[in-house]
N, C-alpha and C positions, 0 to 999 in steps of 0.2 A: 634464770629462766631462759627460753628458749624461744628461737622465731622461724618461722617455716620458709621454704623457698618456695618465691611463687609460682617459679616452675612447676615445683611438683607437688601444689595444691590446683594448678590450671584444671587436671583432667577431672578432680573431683566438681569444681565449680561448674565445670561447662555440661556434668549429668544433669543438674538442676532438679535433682529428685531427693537429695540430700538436707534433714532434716534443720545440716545448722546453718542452712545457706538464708537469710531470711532479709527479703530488701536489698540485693544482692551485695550483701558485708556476710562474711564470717563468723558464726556465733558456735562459742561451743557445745555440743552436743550433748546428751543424756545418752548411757546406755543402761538397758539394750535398747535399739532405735523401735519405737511403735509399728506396728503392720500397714505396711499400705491397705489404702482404702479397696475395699471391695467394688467389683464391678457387677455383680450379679445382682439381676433383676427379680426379686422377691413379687411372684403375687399367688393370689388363693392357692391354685393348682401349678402342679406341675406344666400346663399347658399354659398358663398364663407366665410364667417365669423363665428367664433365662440364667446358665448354669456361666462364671466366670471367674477362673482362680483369683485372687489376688495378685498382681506383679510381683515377683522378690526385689526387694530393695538391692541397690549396686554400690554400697558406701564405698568401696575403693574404685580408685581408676584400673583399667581396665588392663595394664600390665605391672601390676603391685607386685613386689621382688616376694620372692620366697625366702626364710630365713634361718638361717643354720647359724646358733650362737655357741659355743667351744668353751667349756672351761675346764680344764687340768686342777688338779688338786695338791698344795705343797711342791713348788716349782721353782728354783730361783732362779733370779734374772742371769745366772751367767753360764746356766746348765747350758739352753740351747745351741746346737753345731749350728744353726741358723744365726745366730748372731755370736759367733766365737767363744761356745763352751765347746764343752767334750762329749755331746752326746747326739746320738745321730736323732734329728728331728725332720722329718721329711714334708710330713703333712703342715707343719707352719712352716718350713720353705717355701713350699710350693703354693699357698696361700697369696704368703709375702712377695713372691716374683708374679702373683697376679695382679697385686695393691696395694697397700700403703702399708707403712707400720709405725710404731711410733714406742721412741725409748725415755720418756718421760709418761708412763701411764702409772696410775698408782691402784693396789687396794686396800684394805681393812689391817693387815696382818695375821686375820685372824676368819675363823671360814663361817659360820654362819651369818657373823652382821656385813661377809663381803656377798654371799648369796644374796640376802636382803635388800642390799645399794643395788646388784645387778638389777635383781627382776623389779622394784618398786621405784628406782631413778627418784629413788629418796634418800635423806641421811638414817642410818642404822641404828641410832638412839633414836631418833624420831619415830619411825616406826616399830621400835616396840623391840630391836636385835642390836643391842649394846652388847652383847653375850651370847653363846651360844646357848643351845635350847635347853641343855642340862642343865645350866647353871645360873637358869633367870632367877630371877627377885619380883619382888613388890613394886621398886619403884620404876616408875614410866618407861625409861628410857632402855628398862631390862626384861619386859615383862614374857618374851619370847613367842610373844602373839601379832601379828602382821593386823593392824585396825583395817575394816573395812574403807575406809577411807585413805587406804595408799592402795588403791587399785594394781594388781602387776602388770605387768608386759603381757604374759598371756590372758589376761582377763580382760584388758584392752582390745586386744588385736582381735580375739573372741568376738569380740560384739563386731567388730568391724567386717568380719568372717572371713575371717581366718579361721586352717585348723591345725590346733595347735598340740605339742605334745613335749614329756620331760622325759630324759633315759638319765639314769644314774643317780650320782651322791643329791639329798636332799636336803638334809640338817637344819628345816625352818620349821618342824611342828611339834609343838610344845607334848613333852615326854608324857605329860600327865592324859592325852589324844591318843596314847597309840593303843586302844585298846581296840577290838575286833566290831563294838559296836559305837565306836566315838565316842565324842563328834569328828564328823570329818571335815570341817569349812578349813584347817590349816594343813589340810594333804593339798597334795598339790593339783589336784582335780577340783576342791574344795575354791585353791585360789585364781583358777584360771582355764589350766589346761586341761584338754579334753582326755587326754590319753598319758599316763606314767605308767612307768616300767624301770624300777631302779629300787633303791634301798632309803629309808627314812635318817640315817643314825651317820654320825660324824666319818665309822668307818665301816667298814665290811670285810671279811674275807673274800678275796676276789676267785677262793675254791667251792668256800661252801658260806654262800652269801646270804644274807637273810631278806630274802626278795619279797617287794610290793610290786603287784598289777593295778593298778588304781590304789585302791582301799583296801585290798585284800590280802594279807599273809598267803604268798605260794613259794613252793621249794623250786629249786634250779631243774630245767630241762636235763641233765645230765651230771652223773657223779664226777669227781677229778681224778679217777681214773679210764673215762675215759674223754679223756681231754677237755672239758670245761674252763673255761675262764672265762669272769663275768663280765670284761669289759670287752670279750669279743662278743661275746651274749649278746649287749650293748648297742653293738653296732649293728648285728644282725638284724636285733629287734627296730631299728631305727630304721635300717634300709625296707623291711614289711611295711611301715607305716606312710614312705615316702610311693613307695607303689601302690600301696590301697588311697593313697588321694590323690595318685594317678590315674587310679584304672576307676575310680570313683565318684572321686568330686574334681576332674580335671579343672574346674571353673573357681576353684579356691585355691587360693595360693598357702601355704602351710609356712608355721614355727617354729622351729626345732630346739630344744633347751637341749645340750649333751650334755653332761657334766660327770666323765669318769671317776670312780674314786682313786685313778693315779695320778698322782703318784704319792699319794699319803700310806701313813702305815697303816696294815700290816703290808710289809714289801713284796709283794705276792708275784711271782712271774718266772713260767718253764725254761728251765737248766740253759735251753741254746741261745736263748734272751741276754742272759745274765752273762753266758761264756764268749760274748761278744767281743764284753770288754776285760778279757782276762788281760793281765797286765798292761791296761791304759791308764793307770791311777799309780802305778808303784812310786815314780817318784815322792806322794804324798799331798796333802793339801795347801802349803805353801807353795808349793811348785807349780799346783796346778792353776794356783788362781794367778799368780804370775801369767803362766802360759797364756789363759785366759784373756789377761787383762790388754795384754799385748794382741792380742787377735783382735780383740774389740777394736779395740783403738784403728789396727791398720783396714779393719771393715769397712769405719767410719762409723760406727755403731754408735761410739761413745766419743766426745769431743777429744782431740789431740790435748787438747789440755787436762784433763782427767788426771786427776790423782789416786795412786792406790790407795786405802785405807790400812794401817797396820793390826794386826790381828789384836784380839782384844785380850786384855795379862790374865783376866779369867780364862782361857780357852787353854785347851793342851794344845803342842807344837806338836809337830809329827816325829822330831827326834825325841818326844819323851815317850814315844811306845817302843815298848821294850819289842828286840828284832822277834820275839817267839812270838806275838802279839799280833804281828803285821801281817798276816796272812788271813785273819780271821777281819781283821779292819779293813782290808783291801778288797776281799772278798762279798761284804756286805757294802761297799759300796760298789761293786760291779754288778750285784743284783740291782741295787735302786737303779744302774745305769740302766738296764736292759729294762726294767720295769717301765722306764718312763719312754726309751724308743717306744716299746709296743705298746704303751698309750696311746702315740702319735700314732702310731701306725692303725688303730681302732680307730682314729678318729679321720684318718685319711680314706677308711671303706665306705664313708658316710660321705665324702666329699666325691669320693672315685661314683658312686650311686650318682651324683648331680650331674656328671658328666656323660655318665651312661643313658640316662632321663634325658636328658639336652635341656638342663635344667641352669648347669654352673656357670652361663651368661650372665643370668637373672636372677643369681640368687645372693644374697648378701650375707657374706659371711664373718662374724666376728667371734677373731677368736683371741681370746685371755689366757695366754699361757699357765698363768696358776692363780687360785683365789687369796694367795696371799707367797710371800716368799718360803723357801728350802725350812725344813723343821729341825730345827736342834731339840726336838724330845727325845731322842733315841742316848741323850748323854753322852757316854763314853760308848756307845756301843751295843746292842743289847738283841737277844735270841726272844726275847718276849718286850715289847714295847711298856706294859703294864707295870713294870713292876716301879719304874720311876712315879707312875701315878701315885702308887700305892706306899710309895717309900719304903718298898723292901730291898734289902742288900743285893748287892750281884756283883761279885767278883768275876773275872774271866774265867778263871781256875774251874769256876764252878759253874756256870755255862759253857764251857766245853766239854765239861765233863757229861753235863745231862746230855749235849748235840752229841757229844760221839757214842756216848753209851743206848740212847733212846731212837737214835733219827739217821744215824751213818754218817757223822760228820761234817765237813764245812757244805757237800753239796745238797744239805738239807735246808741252807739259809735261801730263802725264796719258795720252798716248798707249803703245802698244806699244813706241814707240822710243826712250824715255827713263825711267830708274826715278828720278825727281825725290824730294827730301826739303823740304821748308821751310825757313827760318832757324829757329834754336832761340828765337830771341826769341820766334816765335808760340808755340812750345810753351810758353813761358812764360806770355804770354796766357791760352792754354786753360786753364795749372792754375788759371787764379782760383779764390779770393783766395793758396794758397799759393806757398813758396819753391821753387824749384828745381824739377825736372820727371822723367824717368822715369830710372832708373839711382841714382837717391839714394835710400837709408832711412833718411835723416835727418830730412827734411822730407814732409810730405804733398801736397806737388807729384808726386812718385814714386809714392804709394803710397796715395792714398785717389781712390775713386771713387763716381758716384752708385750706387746697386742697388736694384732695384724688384720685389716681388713679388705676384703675384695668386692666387687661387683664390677665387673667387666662391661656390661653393659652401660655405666655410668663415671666407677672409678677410675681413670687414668692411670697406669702402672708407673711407680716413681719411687726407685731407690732408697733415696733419701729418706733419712727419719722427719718425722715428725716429730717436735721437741717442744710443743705445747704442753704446757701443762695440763694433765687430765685425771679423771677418776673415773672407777665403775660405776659411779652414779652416773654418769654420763652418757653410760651406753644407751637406755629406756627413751631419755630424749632424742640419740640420734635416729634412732631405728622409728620413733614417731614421724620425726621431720623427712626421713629416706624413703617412708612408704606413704606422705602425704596425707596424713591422718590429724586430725584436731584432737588434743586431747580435754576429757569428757568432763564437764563440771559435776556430774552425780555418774556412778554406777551401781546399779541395783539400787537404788534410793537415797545411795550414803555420798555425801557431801564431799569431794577430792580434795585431797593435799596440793597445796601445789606440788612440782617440781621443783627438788632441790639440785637437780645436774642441768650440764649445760651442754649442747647438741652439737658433734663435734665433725658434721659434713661440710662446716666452712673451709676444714682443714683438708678436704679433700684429691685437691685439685689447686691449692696453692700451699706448697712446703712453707714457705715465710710468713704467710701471716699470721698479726697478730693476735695473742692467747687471749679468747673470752672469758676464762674461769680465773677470777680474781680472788678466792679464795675457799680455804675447803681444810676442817679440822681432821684428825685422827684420834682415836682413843681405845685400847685395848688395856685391860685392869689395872689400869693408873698408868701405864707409857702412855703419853700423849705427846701430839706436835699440832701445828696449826700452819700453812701455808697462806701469804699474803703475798701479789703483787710481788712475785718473785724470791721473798723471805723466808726463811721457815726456823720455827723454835720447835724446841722440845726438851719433852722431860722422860728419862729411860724408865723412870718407874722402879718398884719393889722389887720386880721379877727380873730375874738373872734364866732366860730358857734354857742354856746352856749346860747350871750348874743343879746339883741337889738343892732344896727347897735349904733357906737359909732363915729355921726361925726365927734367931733375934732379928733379921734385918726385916722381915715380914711383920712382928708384935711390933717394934718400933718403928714404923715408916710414918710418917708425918709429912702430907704433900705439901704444908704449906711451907716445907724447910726444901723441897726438893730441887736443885742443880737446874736451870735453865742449860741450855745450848741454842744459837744462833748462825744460821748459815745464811749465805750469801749465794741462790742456786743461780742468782745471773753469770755467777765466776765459779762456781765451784759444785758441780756438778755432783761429786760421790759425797758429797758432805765432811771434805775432809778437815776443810776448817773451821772452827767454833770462834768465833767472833762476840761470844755474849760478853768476858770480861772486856774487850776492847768497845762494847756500843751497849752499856747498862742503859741507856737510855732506848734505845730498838728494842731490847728485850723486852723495856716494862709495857712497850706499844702492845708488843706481841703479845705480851700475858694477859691484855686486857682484851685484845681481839679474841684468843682463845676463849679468855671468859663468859665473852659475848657471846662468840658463838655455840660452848659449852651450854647455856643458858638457852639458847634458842631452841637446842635439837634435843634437850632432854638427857643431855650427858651427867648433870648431875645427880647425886653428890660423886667426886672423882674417887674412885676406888670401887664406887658401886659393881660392877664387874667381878669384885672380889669377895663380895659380901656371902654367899653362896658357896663358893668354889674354896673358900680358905678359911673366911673367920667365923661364919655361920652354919656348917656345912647343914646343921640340924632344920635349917628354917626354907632348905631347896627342895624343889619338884621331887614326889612322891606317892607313893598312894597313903590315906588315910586309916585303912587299914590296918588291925594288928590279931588279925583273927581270920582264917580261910578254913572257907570248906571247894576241896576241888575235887572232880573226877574224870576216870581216866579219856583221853583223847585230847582234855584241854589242853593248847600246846600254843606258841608262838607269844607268849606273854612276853609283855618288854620288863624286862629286868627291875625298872621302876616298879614297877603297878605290880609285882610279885613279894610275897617272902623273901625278907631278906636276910643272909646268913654273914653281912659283912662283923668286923668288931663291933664286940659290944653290945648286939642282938643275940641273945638269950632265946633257943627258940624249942619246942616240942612238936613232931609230927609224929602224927599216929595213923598210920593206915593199917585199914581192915580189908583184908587180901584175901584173892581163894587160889591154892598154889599146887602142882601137882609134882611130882619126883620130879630133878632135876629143875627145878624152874630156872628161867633165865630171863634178863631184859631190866630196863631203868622203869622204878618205880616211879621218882621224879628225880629232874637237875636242871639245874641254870650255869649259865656261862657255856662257855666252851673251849677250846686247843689252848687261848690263852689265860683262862684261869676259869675254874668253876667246882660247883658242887653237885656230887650226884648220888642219887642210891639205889642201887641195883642188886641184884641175883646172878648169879653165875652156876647153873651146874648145882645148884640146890641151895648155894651159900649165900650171905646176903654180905652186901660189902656197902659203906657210906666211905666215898671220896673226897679231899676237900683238897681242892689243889689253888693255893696261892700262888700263881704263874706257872711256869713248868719249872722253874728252880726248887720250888717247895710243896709237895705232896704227899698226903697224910691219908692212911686207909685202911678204916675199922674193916676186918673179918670175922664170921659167927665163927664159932669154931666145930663146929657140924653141919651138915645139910639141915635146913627147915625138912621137918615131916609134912605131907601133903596135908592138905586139908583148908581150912579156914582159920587163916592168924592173924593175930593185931601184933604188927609190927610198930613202935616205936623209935626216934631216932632223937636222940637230946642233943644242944650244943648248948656249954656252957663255958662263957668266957670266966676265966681266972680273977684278971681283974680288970675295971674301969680307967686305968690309968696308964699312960705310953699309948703309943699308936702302934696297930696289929698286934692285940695283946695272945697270950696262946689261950685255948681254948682244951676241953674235954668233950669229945665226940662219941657218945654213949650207944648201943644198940640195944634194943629190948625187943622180946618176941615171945608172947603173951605172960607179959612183966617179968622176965627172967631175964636179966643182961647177958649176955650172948657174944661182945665186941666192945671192944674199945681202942682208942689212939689218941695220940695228944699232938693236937695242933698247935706246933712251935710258933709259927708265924701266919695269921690271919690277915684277910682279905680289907682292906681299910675305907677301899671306896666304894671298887667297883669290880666285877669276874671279868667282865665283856664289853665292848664299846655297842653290839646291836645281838649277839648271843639272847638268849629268852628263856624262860621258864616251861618244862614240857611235863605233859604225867603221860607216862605209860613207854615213852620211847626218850629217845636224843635229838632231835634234828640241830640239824647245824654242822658244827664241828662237834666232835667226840669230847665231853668232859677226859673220859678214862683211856690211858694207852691198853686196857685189857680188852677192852674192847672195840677199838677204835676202826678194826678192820670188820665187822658188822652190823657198821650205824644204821639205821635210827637206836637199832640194838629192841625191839620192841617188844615189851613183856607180853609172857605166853600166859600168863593166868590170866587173873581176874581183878581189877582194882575196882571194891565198891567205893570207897571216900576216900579223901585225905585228907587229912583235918593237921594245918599248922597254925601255931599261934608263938605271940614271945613270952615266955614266963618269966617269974619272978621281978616283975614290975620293973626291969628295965629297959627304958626306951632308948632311943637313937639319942634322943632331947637329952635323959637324963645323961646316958653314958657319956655326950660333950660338953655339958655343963660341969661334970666331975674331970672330966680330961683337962679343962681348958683350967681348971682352980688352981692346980697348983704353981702353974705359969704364968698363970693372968690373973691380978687381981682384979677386983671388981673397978675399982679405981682408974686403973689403967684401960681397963675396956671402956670404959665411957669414956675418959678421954679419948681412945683412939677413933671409935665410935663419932665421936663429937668434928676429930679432925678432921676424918674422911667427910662429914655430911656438911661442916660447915653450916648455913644459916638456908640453906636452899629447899631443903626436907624434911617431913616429921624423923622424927627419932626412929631409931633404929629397931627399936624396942614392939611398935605398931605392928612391924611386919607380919605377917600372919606366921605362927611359928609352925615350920615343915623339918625335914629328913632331906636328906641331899643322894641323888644317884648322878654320880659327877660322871663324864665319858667324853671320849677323846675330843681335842678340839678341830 
């Protein structure tokens, strides 16, 4: 918990109009605060009465900081030129030379349960983000619902009045919500803030984004040709909001949530960005994190004592890409370079506004360079980020073949028409000096980032790091204690969590003193660690992020066999020493404080995380659904809550159309640039697309124009078989029951088309399914679309089709064991859970 300075609760006390002031002690408040009493004199007549507003109540003191909070997406700690990486960061420079910074902050490793600690200054199983939103569960600690009883930051500050607002990535509303008429309580207007302007979904294209204005599906102000990108959009929209409560409510002090979705994939950012760092990376990723780690050091950044970490024997070295190789690997990491300057540099238009205002005194700014560490999803490397999702093949051979034949080669990586990821080996790089990279809580590769904060008017400018231990749950308290606010025992009615973070303005004004946060777990799908009073254990978990999905090591993992590690961070800072076989006795301390605190915040059963995303995928977020009637215009359907054409779904749609010569335009499609399904007309013809990433795509043509008039068009997809994962498929046409087209889908779609791509009738928006048509999106059909009617046939479901997949690999036997090991003695069976369908998307 946390405790206020009574400095800066003096100005509230001394209003004495403040509801929790009561017998002059401090009590906490309820919001929203009741209406001042009325002064107007009520009698018979208007002549007998006099007319007197109410007072507005003044809950804050009277120069309450405005607040601008920064968080980057997929960052590692050793990217920053601000603190001795290789990438120019300006705007946290320039923060950092206003105020503090601090190189012991930690988050999640993983991006929606670190949103959730940010805005709730709670733990992430507790309230309800053990997991990202795609991949909740049943049980408590995953449920991907924020309880009314962990009030956020902006729901707080709100009642306090403040006015508040969120621009960018969101990933805290549960998928099964995104529908066009709710509910809305888990949007982000829903939990707090007055005003969002950003995207709902893990990631976006940052050319053709799938944008929310509040609650509302709308398209981007501008196409990417000409010049569009959404996180300049971003900041645009953010500097309108800081003048309209300028020029408006200059007497409220405002919120600001930023949360870019850079620098996570798809790696999105124009040619002169990326041609920055043309040959700044050739020596390779050993080299660079060397380089690295030696800048840090002579910064001061990182303790003189610091050790490197050794790359991990799973990882490729850089002498094993072969030299033909190295230009397409070099390349794609000088996109993510320029990707993430112009991050910073959106996020510096925001900070350049405060100064322009005469704002950046007063205004308190914390910023979190990434919501968890650098991403090793991209593998080895890849022109389509998806297809590791989906476990389809990708040799280089044959993504260079598609980039130079379809896109013009390497200067296509960064473009609209590739969502490009790095090799993980860079991300390794960027976490200098530590192990491992984002998706592990074991190591601080994952889970620690740089953080810097200012306020001029109060912070002291001071070099030095701060080297307290902290967390993002942290922030919610500081920023209560900074703006001298009590936090509320009820909001809107419902009974408050406490706070689980701890309020980190003691540290502000004194470098050395000592750390308040005496402890504080981790846990991402079975990696876990736990920090104590300096300690810290852990366990890496199933998941290798690095490498392809390993299923014997995923059927047989068994947490209660899994490897402790034991560090000593008073001496050893990058975790390079393991100390468990030397102190079996520290460890078993540690195992049992973990357990504790596992127990406390709803982390178990441990694996829960994965329940969903891996072993269950049938029992995940969905629609219930297995029968639609749609017509044309409905459009921005979230991928969940639609038809779904992954493996294994069996499905028939029949539309009844009225079409004239030449028809042209998308009857319906989901997904988009990086995988999806579409069925359209061209110039009379009727074609069904199925494209498994841009590596694999399959596409039936009639083999004559349709005659004009009124036709029922059908389109079948039939998988071959229930067994292997992405099994091929038969994609049938019919046009009024005459088959017309066919093609055979070698390799199907396994999870997911699109990370926030949607389901549209009548047009595309988004990105383009089809390169045919890719240069006339929406692409919108010229006839008539009376119905669409899709359904699955031949009785197999999602259910049945994994329960056949998993049989010949899994006995019954061994699932309940495994089942039994993950849940241990803490939960009902596995079995309860309400059986769903999974629409798994990026994390």
């Amino acid at each position: 918990m946390w405790m206020f300075s009574c400095l800066l609760l003096g100005p509230i006390l001394a209003q004495g109009e403040d509801p929790s002031v009561a017998n002059g002690e401090l009590t906490p408040p309820d919001l929203p605060f009741p209406p001042m009493p009325s002064k107007a004199v009520v009698g018979p007549t208007l002549a007998d009465s006099v007319n007197s507003w109410p007072p507005k109540r003044k809950p804050l003191k009277e120069d309450a900081p405005n607040i601008l909070l920064i968080m980057n997406d997929d960052v590692g700690y050793g990217a920053p030129e601000t603190f001795g990486g290789p990438i120019h960061t300006p705007t946290l420079s320039k923060v950092a030379q206003h105020g503090v910074s601090y190189n012991r902050f930690h988050t999640t490793a993983i991006c929606s349960p670190t949103r959730a600690f940010l805005l709730t200054g709670r733990n992430s199983h507790n309230v309800g983000a053990g997991q990202i939103t795609e991949a909740a569960s049943g049980f408590p600690g995953y449920t991907g619902t924020i309880p009314k009883s962990a009030a956020t930051l902006a729901k707080v500050l709100s009642g306090y009045g403040y006015d508040t607002a969120a621009f960018g990535k969101w990933h805290n509303t549960p998928v099964d919500d995104l529908m066009k008429s709710g509910p809305f309580d888990q949007y982000p207007t829903g939990l707090g803030f007055s005003y969002f302007y950003g995207f709902l979904a893990g990631e976006t294209s940052q050319y053709n984004p799938r944008l929310y204005e509040n609650t509302n599906p709308i398209e981007p102000p501008r196409k990417p040709e000409e010049g569009y990108h959404l996180t300049e959009d971003m900041a645009d929209q953010a500097i309108k909001f800081i003048r309209a409560n300028r020029a408006l409510t200059p007497d409220r002090p405002f919120f600001i949530y930023f949360a870019p979705g850079g620098a996570h994939g798809p790696h999105h950012v124009h040619k002169e960005w990326a041609d920055k760092y043309k040959g700044k990376f050739d020596m390779g990723w050993e080299k660079l994190r060397n380089i690295t780690f030696e800048k840090q050091k002579a910064m001061g950044w990182i303790p003189n004592s610091t050790k490197l970490t050794p790359i991990d024997p799973t990882m490729v070295k850089w002498k094993e890409i072969p030299e033909e190789q190295r230009a397409f690997q070099l390349r794609l990491m000088e996109v993510y370079a320029g990707y993430l300057e112009h991050t910073d540099t959106q996020d510096g238009k925001v900070v350049e506004e405060l100064e322009r205002q005469g704002l950046f005194n007063n205004t308190l700014i914390i910023y979190v360079l990434g919501d968890n560490g650098a991403s090793a999803e991209g593998i080895h490397g890849t022109i389509d980020e998806l297809l590791a999702e989906n476990a389809l093949p990708s040799a280089y051979q044959q993504q260079m073949e598609v980039l130079n034949r379809d896109f013009g080669g390497l200067d296509a990586l960064g473009s609209q028409h590739v969502d490009k990821m790095y090799h993980s080996s860079w991300a390794w790089a960027l976490d200098t000096p530590f192990k491992s990279t984002k998706l592990v809580a074991a190591h601080f590769g994952g889970m620690r980032t740089p953080m810097v904060m200012s306020w001029p008017k109060v912070i002291k400018h001071d070099p030095t790091p701060r080297s307290q231990f902290h967390h993002v749950c942290d922030i919610a308290p500081t920023i209560y204690e900074a703006v001298g606010v009590q936090f509320p025992t009820r909001v809107e009615g419902a009974k408050q969590m406490p706070l689980d973070g701890v309020s980190m303005v003691y540290t502000w004004n004194n470098v050395s003193v000592k750390e308040r946060k005496s402890a504080q777990y981790f846990e991402v799908m079975g990696s876990r660690g736990v920090y104590k009073d300096g300690w810290f254990a852990s366990v890496f978990g199933p998941r290798i992020p690095w490498a392809e999905a390993n299923e014997t090591r995923m059927r047989e993992w068994n947490p209660d066999t899994d490897v402790w590690e034991l560090y000593d961070l008073t001496r050893d800072f990058s975790q390079a020493e393991d100390l468990a076989k030397e102190m079996p006795d520290q460890v078993a301390k540690m195992k049992q404080i973990f357990l504790m605190e596992a127990t406390a915040n709803k982390v178990l059963p441990i694996g829960a995380g994965l329940y969903t995303i891996y072993y269950h995928p049938e029992e995940g977020p969905h629609s219930p659904l297995t029968e639609w009637k749609l017509y044309e215009g409905l459009t921005r359907i979230a991928e969940s809550n639609a038809p779904g054409f992954h493996s294994g779904q069996n499905s028939l749609a029949t539309i009844d159309v009225e079409i004239s010569a030449n028809a042209s335009g998308v009857l319906y499609c989901v997904g988009g640039t990086a995988g999806g399904f579409s069925v359209y007309m061209d110039n009379g013809y009727l074609y069904a697309e199925y494209m498994s990433t841009l590596l694999y795509r399959y596409i039936a043509k009639s083999t004559t124009p349709l005659q004009p008039g009124t036709r029922k068009i059908q389109v079948r997809l039939i998988f071959e078989t229930t067994k292997g994962l992405g099994p091929p498929a038969d994609l049938t046409l019919f046009v009024d029951g005459q088959q017309v087209g066919w093609v055979k889908v070698e390799k199907s779609i396994r999870l997911v088309f699109d990370a926030s791509e949607t389901f549209d009738v009548g047009m595309d928006l988004g990105s383009p399914v089809s390169l045919l048509y890719q240069n006339r999106t929406p692409f919108k059909f010229n006839g008539k679309i009376n119905l669409l009617h899709v359904k699955y046939i031949n009785g197999t479901s999602m259910h049945t089709w994994w329960c056949r997949l998993i049989r010949p690999t899994i006995s019954l036997g061994q699932l309940l064991k495994l089942d039994r090991a993950l849940l241990g003695p803490y939960v009902l069976p596995f079995f309860l859970v309400q059986s769903r369908r999974t629409s798994f998307i990026r994390l």
